[in-house]
N, C-alpha and C positions, 0 to 999 in steps of 0.2 A: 442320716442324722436326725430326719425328722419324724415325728412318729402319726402315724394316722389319727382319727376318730375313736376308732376301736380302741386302739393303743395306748391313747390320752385316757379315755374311760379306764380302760385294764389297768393301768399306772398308779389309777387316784383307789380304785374300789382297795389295789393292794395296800395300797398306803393311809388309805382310812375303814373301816369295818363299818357297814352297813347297822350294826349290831351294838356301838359304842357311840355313849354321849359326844356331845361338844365340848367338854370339858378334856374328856379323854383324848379325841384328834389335836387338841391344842395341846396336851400334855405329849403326844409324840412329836407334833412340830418343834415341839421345844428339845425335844430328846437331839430328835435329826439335826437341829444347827448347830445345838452344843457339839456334840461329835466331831462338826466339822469344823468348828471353830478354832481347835489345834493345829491340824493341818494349812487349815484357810489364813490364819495369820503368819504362819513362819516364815511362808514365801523362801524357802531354800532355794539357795542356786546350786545350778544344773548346770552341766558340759554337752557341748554339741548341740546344743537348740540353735534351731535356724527360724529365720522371720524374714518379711520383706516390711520397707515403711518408704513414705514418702510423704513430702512436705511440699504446700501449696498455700502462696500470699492470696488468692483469691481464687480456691477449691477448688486449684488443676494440678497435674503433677508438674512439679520444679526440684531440684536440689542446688537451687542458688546458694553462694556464701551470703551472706545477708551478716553482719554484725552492728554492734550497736553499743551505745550507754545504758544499762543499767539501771532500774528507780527500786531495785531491793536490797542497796546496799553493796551490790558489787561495782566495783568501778569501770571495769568493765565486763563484753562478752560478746561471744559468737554462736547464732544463730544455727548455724549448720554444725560445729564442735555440742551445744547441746542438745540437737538432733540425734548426733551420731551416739553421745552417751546414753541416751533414751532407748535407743536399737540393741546396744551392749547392754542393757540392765534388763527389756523386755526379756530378749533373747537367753538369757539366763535364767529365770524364775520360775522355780519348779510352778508345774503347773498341773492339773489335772484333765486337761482339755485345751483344747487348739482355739486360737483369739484373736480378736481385732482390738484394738484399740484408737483412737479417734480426741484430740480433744481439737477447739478452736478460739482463738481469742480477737480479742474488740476488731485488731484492725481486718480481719477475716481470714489469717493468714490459718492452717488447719496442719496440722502433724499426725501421722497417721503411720502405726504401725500392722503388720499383719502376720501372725503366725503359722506353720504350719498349711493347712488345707482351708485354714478360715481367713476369708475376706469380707472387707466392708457390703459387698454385695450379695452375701451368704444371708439366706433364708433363715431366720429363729426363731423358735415359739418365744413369747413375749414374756411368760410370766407376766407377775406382775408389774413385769413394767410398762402394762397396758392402761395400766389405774390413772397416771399420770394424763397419758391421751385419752380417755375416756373423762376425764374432769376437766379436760381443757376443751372439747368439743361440747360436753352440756352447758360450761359455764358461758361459750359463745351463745347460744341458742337463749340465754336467761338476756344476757346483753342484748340479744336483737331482737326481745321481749316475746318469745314466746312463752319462756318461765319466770317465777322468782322465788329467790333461795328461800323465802318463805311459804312455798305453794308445801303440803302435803300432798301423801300418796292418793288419798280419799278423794282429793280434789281434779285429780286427773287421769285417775284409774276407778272406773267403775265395780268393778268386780273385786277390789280392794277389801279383803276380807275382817280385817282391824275394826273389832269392834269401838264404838265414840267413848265407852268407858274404860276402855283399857290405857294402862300408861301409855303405850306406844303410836295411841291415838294423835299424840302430840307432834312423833318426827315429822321432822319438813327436810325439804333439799340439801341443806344445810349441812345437815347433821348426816343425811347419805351420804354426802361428798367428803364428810370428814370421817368417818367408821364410828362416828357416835350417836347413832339413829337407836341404839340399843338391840338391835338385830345380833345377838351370838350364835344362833341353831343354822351350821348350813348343810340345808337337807341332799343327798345326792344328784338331785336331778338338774340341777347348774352343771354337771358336769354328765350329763346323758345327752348326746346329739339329739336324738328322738325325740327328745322333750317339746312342750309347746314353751316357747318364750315368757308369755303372759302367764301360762296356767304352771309354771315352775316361779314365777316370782309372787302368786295366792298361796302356792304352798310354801314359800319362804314366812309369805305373813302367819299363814298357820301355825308352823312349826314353830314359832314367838313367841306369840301372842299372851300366853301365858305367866313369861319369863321374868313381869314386873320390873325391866330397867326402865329409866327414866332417860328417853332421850337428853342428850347435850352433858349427861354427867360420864358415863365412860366410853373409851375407847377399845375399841375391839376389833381387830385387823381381819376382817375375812371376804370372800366376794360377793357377801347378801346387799352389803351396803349399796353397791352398783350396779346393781341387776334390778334393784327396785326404781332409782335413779334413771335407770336408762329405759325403762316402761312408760314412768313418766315425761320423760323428751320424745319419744315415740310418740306420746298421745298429745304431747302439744303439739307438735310437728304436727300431725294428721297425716301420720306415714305408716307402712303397713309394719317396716320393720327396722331393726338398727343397720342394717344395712344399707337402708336408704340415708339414714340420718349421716351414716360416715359415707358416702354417695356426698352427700352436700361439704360434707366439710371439704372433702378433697379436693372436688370442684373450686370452691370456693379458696382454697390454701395453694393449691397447687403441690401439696404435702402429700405422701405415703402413696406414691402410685400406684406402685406396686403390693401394699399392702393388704392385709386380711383382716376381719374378726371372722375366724372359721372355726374357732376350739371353743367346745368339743364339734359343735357343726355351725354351717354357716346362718341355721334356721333356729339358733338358740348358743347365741357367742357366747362368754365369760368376760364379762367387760370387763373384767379385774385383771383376768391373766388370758387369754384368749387369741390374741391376733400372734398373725408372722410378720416379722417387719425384717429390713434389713440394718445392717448398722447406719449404711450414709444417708438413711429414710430418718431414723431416728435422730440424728447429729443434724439433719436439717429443721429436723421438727423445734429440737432447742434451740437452734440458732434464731429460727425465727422469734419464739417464745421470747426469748433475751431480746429481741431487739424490737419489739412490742410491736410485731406483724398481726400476732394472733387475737388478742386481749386491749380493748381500751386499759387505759390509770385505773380505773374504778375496780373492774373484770381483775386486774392483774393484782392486784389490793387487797381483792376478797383470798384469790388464786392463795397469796403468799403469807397471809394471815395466819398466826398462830392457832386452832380451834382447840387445843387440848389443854392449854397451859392449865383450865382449871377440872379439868378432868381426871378421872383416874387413871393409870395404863391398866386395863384387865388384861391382856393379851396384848403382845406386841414381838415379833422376830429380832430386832435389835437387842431385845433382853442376852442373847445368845453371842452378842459382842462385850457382853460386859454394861451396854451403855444405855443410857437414858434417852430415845429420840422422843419428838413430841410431831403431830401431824399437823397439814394442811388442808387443802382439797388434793385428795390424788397425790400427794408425797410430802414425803418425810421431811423434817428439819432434822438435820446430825446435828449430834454434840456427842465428844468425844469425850464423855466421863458419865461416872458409874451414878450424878445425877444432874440433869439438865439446868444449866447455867450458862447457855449459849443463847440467850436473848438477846437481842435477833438473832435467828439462826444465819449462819456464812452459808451454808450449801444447804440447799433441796434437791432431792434425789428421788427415784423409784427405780429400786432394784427388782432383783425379782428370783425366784427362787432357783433355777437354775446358775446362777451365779450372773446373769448380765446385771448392767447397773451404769443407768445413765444418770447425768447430774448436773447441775448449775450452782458454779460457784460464786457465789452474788460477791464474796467478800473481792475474789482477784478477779470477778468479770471474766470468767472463762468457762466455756461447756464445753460437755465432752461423753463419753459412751467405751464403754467397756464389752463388747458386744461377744458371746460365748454362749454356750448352753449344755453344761455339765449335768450331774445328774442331781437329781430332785433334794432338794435340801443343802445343794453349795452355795448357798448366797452367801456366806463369807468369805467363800475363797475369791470371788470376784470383787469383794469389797478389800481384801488384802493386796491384790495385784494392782490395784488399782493406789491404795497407798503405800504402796513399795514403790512408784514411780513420780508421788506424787511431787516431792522436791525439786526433781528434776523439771517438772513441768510447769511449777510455781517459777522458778528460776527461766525459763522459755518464755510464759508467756510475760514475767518483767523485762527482757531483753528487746532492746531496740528494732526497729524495722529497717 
């Protein structure tokens, strides 16, 4: 199910031309989600799909009857009856690939479905829903003052090739953590293992330099923003590589044990889309996040702060839903209409191209993980599965304990 080094390279070289602007790779990203945008929303049901799920008050397996009262309007309800409906509607939904699904609410109590050959303990390339944990691990390293969102790249990368009069001389942290550093060129070698880490993120600055956007004004979703980002917590750290930096966190979290940044190699990750996690790796990671293990007030504040409201969208994958979303550090705020008017955003999310798409719904207080890895440009089919179910899980987590 998972592909090597090589395979990860052979995938991207197919899927972008050596040979073609940045404009042009966005114009087929855009081609590839519209495509699947029909299929990804219908969510047809299907006969004869099988799944296993299980439900656990504090992240063990139980199938207790558990019922309770209601606070969404129903007067009442049973716990274990909308479990069962959950399993019936999973089990149904056409789908293109085999899946976990995972959500958990305040009291810890955790629902857990699994289709097919995919378990929550199943190995995924992360896509990008690596961007998320890659802006939650620099943003701690700014908290325990090694950085600040106002450091630029100049300041902590010597060989930082950004000339002092060029626009782009201006990004700082900031503006990497939000994809509005003004970085659109992304040159091959982010996705070449061979590559040297540092000497692939001077050719990012190269390949810019020229480009005249003005950090903070737009946005532009790609994996330059992170790669430059994560050079510069390298060199605050005074560590040789990002490996060590996620070394510390995990230490320090007790999160992703099992985890990687190994894509395309481990000697030059993709901190945008790069690691393997598994699904109960990532479902712990929000869990913690939500309950402010991870991030002091302040850390969490910057975390979940609007950075685009006054920017432009240059580029953006959710175009491909129809919808308007606007960024954070490391994930999205949805809003379900064709222009954003969801101030404050309810959910932040990082999905990621293969269709997984993990999420925090701030509004009902509940996280959860869609954990899958279809092929290259499904991310709306996992953002469809995941609201074909979503009623039923809203209605769950308002039910009694």
């Amino acid at each position: 199910m998972h592909t090597s080094t090589r395979s990860q390279l052979s995938a991207f070289l197919s899927f972008h031309s050596a040979n073609v602007s940045r404009t042009a790779i966005a114009q087929k990203r855009r081609k590839v989600l519209t495509t699947m945008l029909g299929a990804g929303l219908s969510a047809i049901m299907c006969s004869a799909c099988g799944g296993s799920s299980s439900a656990s008050p504090n992240s063990s397996a139980s199938n207790s009857n558990v019922s309770g009262v209601a606070t969404g309007g129903v007067s009442s309800c049973s716990v274990q009856q909308l479990e069962a409906d959950m399993n019936n509607q999973l089990a149904q939904l056409s789908t293109d690939t085999d899946f976990s699904f995972a959500v958990e609410r305040d009291d810890g109590r955790r629902y857990v479905y699994q289709r097919g050959s995919s378990r929550m303990q199943t190995l995924y390339e992360s896509a990008s829903t690596s961007k998320l944990v890659s802006a939650v691990i620099i943003l701690r390293l700014v908290e325990q003052g090694y950085l600040k969102l106002e450091d630029k790249p100049q300041d902590r990368i010597s060989t930082w090739p950004i000339a002092a009069g060029s626009s782009l001389a201006a990004m700082n942290l900031a503006n990497l953590l939000s994809f509005t550093s003004g970085l659109t060129e992304e040159p091959l070698c982010i996705n070449a293992g061979f590559m040297n880490f540092e000497s692939c993120v001077n050719t990012i600055a190269n390949a810019n330099a020229n480009n005249q956007m003005l950090p903070g004004t737009g946005f532009y979703y790609a994996s330059t923003h992170l790669q430059v980002a994560g050079l510069m917590a390298i060199k605050a750290r005074g560590v040789a590589s990002w490996q060590e930096v996620f070394s510390e966190f995990k230490q320090q979290t007790g999160l992703f044990k099992n985890a990687t940044y190994d894509l395309p190699s481990l000697s030059n990750p993709r901190l945008a889309g790069g690691m393997h996690w598994t699904g109960d790796e990532y479902l712990d990671f929000l869990s913690a996040l939500k309950k402010g293990k991870l991030l002091n007030p302040n850390s969490m504040a910057q975390l979940l702060t609007d950075r685009t409201a006054a920017a432009k969208l240059v580029y953006s994958p959710a175009a491909a839903l129809g919808e308007v979303w606007h960024y954070g550090f490391g994930s999205w705020h949805e809003c379900q209409s064709s222009s954003f008017n969801c101030s404050p955003a309810a959910r932040i999310s990082s999905p990621g191209a293969y269709g997984a798409y993990p999420f925090w719904d701030r509004n009902k207080s509940y996280v959860g993980i869609l954990a899958r890895q279809g092929s290259l440009g499904t991310f709306t089919q996992g953002v469809a599965l995941e609201r074909a179910i979503r009623p039923k899980v809203e209605a769950w987590v308002a039910c009694g304990t």
